[in-house]
N, C-alpha and C positions, 0 to 999 in steps of 0.2 A: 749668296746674294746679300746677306744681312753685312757679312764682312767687309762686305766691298763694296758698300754704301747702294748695291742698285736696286735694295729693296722701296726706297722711297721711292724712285718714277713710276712703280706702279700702285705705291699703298694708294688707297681712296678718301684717308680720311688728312687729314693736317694735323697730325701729332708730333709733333717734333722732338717733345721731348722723350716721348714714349719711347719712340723709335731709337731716336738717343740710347736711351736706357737698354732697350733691347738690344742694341748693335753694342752697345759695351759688356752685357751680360754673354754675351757669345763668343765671346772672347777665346774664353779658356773652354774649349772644345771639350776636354776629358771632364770637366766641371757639368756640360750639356749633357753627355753620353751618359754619365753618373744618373743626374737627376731623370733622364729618361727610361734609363735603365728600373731604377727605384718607384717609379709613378705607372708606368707601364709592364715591365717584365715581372718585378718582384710578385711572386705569388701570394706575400701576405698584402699586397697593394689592394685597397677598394677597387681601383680604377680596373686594374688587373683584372681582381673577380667580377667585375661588374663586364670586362669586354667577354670573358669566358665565359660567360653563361647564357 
């Protein structure tokens, strides 16, 4: 959705430029997978231990 601009018909707020920013940072997919991977999977991650517990 982000990609292909049709995240804004449904956002609810008027950020333009946010979204902007957001749909440009999405770009690079393997750059998204990384940081998710890193924030979420990594076991030394707070977020990590914080969902695991």
């Amino acid at each position: 959705m982000i990609s292909q601009n049709q995240l804004e018909l449904s956002w609810p707020l008027k950020q333009d430029e946010l979204l902007t920013q957001l749909a440009a940072s999405s770009q690079d997919l393997a750059l998204v997978i990384k940081d998710f991977e890193q924030l979420f999977l990594d076991p030394t991650s707070a977020i990590a231990n914080g969902i695991s517990q």
